[in-house]
C-alpha positions as CSV (number, residue, x, y, z in Angstrom):
1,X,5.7,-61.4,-40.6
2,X,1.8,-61.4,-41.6
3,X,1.6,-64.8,-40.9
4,X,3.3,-64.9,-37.8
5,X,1.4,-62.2,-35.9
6,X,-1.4,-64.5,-37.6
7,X,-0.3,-67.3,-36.0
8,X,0.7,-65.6,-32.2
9,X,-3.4,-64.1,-32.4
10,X,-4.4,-67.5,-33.2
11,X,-2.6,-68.9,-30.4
12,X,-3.2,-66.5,-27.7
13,X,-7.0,-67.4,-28.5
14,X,-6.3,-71.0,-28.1
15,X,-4.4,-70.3,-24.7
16,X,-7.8,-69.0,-23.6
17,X,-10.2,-71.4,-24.2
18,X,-11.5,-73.2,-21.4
19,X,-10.5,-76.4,-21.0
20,X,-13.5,-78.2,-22.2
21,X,-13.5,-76.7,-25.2
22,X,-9.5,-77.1,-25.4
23,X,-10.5,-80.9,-25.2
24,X,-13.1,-81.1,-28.0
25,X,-10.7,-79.6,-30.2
26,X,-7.5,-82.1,-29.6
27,X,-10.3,-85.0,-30.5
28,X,-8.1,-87.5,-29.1
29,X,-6.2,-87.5,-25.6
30,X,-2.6,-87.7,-27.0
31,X,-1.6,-90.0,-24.1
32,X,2.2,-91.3,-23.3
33,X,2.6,-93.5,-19.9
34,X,-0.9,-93.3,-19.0
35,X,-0.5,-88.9,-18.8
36,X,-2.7,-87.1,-21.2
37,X,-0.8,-84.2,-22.5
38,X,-2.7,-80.8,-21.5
39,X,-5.2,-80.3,-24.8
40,X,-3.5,-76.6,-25.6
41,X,0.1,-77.5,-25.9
42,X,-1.4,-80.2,-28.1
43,X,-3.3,-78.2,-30.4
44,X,-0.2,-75.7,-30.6
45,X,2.4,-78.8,-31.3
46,X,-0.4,-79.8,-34.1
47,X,-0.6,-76.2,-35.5
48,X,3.1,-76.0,-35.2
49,X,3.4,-79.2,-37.5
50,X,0.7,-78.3,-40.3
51,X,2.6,-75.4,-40.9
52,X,6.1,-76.7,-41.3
53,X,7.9,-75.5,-38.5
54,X,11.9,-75.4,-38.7
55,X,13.4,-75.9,-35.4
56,X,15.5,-73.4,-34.0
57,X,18.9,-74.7,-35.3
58,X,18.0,-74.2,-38.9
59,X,16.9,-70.6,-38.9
60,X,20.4,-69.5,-37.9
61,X,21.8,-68.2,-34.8
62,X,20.1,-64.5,-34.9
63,X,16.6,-66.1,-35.9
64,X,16.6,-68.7,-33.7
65,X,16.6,-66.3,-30.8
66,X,14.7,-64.0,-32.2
67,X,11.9,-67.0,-32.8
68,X,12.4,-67.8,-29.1
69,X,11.5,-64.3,-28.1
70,X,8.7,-64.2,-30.2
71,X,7.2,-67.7,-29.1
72,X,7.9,-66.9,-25.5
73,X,6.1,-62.9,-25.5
74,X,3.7,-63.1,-28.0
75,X,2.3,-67.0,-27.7
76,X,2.6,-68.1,-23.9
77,X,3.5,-65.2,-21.7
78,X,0.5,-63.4,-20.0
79,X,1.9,-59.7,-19.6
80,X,2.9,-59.0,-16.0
81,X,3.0,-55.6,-14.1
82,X,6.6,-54.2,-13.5
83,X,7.8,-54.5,-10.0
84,X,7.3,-51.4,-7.7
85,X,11.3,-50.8,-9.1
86,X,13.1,-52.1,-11.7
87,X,16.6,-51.3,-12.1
88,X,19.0,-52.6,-14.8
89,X,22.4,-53.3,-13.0
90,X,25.9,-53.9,-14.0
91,X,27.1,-57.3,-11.1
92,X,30.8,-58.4,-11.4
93,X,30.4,-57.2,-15.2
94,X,27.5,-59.2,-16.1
95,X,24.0,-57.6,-16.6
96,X,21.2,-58.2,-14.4
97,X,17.6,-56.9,-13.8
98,X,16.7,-56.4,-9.7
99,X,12.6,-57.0,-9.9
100,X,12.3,-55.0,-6.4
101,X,8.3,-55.3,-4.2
102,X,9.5,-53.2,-1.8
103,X,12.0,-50.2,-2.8
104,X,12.8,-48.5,0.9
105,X,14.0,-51.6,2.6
106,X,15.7,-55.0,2.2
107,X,13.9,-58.2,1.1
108,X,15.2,-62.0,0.3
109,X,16.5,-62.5,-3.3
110,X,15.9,-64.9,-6.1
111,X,18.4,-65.4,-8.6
112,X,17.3,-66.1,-11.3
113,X,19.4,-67.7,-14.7
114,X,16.8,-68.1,-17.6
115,X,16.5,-70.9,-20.0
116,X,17.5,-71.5,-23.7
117,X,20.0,-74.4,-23.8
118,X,22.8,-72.0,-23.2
119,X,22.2,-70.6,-26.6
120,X,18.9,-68.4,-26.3
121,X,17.0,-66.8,-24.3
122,X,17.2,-63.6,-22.6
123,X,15.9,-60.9,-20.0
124,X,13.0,-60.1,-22.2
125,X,12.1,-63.8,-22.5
126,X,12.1,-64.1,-19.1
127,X,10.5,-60.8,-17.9
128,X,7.0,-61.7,-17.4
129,X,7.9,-65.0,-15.3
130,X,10.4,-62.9,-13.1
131,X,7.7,-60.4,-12.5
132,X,5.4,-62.8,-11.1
133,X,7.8,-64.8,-8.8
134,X,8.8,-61.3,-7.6
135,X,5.2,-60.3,-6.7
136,X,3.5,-63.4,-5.9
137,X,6.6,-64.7,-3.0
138,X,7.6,-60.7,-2.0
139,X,11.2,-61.3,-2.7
140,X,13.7,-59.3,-5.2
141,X,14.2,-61.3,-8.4
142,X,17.7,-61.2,-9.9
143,X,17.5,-62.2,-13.5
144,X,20.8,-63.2,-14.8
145,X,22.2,-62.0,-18.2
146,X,24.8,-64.2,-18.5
147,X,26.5,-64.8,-22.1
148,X,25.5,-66.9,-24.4
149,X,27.0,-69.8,-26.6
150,X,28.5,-70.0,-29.0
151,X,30.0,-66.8,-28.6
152,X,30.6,-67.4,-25.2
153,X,30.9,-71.2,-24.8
154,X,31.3,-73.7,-21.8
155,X,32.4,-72.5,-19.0
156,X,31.2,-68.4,-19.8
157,X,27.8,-69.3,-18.5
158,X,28.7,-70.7,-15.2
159,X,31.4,-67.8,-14.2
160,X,28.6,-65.0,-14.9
161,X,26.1,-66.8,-12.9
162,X,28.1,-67.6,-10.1
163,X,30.0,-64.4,-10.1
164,X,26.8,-62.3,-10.2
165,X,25.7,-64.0,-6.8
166,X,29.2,-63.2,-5.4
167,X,28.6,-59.7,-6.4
168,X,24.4,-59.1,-5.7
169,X,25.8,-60.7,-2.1
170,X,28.4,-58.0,-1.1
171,X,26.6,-55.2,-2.8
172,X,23.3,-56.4,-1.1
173,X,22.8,-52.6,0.9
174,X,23.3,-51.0,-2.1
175,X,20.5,-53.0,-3.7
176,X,18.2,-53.2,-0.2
177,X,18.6,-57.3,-0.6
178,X,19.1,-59.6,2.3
179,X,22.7,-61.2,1.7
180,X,21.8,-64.2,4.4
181,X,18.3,-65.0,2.8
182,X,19.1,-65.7,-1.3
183,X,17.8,-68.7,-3.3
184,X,18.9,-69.7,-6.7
185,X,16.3,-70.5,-9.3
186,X,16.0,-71.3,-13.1
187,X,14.1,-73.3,-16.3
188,X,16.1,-75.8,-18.3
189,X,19.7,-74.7,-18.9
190,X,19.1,-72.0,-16.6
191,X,18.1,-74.8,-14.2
192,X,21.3,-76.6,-14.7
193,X,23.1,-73.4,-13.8
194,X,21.4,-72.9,-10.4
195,X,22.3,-76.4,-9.7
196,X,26.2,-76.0,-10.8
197,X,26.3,-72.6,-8.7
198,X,24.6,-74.0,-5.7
199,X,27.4,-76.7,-5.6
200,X,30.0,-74.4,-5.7
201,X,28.8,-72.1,-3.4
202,X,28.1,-74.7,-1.0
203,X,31.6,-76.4,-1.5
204,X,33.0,-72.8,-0.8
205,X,30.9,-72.9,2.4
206,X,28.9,-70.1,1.0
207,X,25.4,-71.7,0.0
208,X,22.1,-70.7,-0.5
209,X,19.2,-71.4,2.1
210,X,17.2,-72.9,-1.4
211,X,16.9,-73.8,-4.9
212,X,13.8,-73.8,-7.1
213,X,14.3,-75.6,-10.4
214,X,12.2,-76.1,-13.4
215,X,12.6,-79.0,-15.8
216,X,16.6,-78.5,-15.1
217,X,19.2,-80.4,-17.7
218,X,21.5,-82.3,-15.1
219,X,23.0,-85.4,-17.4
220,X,24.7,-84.2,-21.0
221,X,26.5,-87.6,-20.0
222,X,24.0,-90.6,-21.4
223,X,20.4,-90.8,-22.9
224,X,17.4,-91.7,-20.6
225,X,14.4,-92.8,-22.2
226,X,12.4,-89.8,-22.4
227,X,14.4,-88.4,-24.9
228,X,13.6,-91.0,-27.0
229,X,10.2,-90.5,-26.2
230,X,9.7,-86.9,-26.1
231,X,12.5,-86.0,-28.5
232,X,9.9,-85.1,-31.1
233,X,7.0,-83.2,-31.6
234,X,6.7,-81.7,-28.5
235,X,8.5,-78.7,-27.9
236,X,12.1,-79.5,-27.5
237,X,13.3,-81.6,-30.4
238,X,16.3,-84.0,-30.2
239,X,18.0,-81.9,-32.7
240,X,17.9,-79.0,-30.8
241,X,19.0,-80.4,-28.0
242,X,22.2,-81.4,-29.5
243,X,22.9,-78.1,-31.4
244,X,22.5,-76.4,-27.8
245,X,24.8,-78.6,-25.8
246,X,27.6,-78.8,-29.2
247,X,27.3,-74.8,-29.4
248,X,27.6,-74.8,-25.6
249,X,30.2,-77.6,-24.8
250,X,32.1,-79.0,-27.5
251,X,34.3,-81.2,-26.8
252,X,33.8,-81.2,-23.1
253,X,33.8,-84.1,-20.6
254,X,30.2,-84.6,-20.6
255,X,30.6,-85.5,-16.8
256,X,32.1,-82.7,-16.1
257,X,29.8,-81.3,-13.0
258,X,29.8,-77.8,-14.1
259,X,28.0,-79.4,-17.1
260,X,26.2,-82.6,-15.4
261,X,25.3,-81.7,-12.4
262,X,24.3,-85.3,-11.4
263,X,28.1,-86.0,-10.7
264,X,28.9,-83.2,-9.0
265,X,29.0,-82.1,-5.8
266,X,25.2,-83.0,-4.6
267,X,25.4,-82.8,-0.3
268,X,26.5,-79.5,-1.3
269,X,23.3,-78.4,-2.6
270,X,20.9,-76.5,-0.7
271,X,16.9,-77.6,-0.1
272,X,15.4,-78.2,-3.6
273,X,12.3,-77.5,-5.1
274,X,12.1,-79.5,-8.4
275,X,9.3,-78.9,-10.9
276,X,9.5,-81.7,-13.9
277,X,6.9,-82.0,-16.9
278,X,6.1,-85.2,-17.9
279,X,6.1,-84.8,-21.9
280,X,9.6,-83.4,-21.4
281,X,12.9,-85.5,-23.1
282,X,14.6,-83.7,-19.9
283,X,12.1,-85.4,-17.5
284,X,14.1,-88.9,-16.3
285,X,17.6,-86.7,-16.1
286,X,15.5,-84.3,-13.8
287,X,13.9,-86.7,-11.9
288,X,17.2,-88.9,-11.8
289,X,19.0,-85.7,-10.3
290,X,16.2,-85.4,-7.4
291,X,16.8,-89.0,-6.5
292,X,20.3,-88.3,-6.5
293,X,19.8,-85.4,-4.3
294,X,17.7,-86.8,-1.5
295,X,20.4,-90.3,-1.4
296,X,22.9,-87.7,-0.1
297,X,20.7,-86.3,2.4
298,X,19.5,-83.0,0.9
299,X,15.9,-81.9,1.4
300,X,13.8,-82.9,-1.6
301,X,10.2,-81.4,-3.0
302,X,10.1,-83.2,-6.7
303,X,6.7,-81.8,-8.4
304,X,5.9,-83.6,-11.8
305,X,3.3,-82.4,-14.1
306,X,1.9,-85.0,-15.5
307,X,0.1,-82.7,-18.2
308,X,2.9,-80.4,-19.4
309,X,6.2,-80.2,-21.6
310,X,9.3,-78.5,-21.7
311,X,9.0,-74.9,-21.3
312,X,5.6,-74.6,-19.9
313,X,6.8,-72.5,-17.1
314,X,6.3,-69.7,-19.5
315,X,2.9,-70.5,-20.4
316,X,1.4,-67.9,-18.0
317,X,-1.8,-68.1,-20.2
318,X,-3.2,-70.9,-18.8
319,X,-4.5,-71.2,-15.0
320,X,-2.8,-74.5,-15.1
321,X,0.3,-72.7,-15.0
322,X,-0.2,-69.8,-13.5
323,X,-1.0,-72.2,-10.3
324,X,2.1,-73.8,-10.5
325,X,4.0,-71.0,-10.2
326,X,2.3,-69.3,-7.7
327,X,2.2,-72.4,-5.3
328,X,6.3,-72.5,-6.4
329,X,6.5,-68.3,-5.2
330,X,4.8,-68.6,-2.1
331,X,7.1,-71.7,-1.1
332,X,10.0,-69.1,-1.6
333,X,8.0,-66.8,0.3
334,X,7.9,-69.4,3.2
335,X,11.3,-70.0,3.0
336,X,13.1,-67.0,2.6
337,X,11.2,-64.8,4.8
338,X,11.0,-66.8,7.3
């Protein structure tokens, strides 16, 4: 435990440094494609490797998302202010956290399903980045609770999420939230989520007036090459990929669209916002599942970082990131409230 509060100090500090110095330190540009990676995530993946690591599938279930937690709060998260009102809610049975800006009368809602390959992740991982997007675009943020695998496996995930919109829509008085102005929104597995819920609320005739989607998995059903090229050493191993989709869907058709996304239901979908790293393995599936998006005539902004790697929404530290998502909030802000 000495060592790891060590460790979170030490990389706090690096999250700080100005860029320059950030630079001097990495030596040498680790460059793939042309991109640079940004010189802090490199220095953390290097840190991360000189001290031996274990992914998350070899600490053991509890570990693992206790790891996550710690890697998200104490290493990349900048601490956010809580919302004017916070309330802890009970939607269709599934917990979820209303991030309010304006208690007294109704605003647009975000929905928001966290990240963690199905497997991790939680409201407290997620806290800081929900309290941003709810200040910085003026809209509630609904963060999702939804059970986790494998507990809970394949389809658990996607009834919660999609029965907690259901729900946040007819109780939408009750919570002061505009039932006619709702986007969906999520990182990684949560981003796969928001995509399978916007489908079926748009094949029910019920959809969403937008979707904001980071990094989002979209394709358990065949390799693209930046798995292979990012599948190590830089955040998201290959390994833990496959112990999060095996604890999640196990012996499920992997084109199933309430897994892949890519074959579902895509006209369906609502205006997208997609924000892809380029040192992510999920970057080709995300940017295959915008192409896929705008062929069937659905309105497409695809946003690739061409310095960052999976998870880097979190990264709140650096005014790389904190840019990102603030340019990401106020397009819900123009959206939603308009």
């Amino acid at each position: 435990m000495v060592l790891q509060k060590l460790q979170s100090r030490v990389a706090r500090t690096l999250f700080s440094l100005p860029p320059s110095v950030l630079r001097r330190m990495a030596r040498h540009p680790r460059a793939v494609e042309g991109e640079a990676l940004h010189p802090a995530f490199q220095v953390l993946f290097a840190i991360g490797e000189k001290a031996n690591q274990p992914p998350l599938e070899a600490l053991g279930l509890e570990a693992a998302r206790r790891q996550y937690e710690f890697f998200v709060e104490e290493i990349l998260a900048l601490p956010e202010p809580p919302a004017p009102r916070a309330r802890d809610v009970r939607v269709e049975g599934v917990p979820v956290r209303i991030h309010h800006p304006a208690p007294g009368r109704a605003v647009p809602v975000v929905v928001y399903f966290h990240g963690g390959g199905w497997t991790v992740g939680s409201l407290r991982t997620h806290e800081a980045l929900c309290r941003r997007l709810s200040r910085v675009s003026g809209c509630a943020v609904a963060a999702v609770d939804y059970r986790l695998a494998p507990e809970y496996p394949f389809p658990a995930a996607v009834d919660d999420c999609l029965a907690s919109v259901h729900g946040l829509r007819d109780a939408a008085d009750r919570y002061e939230l505009r039932a006619d102005r709702v986007a969906l929104a999520g990182d990684s597995a949560g981003g796969n989520l928001a995509a399978v819920v916007a489908q079926a609320l748009g094949r029910a005739g019920e959809g969403t007036q937008f979707q904001l989607l980071y990094y989002p998995g979209t394709d358990a059903s065949r390799d693209r090459p930046s798995k292979k090229l990012f599948g190590q050493g830089y955040g998201l191993d290959r390994s833990t990929m496959d112990w999060m989709v095996g604890s999640y869907a196990n012996g499920v058709d992997r084109e199933d669209p309430r897994l892949s996304p890519i074959h579902g239901s895509l006209a369906q979908s609502p205006p997208t916002r997609l924000v892809v790293g380029h040192f992510d393995p999920l970057r080709d599936e995300g940017l295959a599942f915008g192409e896929a998006l705008s062929e069937a005539g659905v309105e497409v902004e695809t946003i690739l970082c061409k310095d960052l790697p999976h998870t880097f929404v979190h990264a709140t530290r650096l005014a790389r990131v904190r840019a990102i998502l603030d340019a990401d909030a106020l397009r819900l802000r123009a959206v939603l409230h308009a």
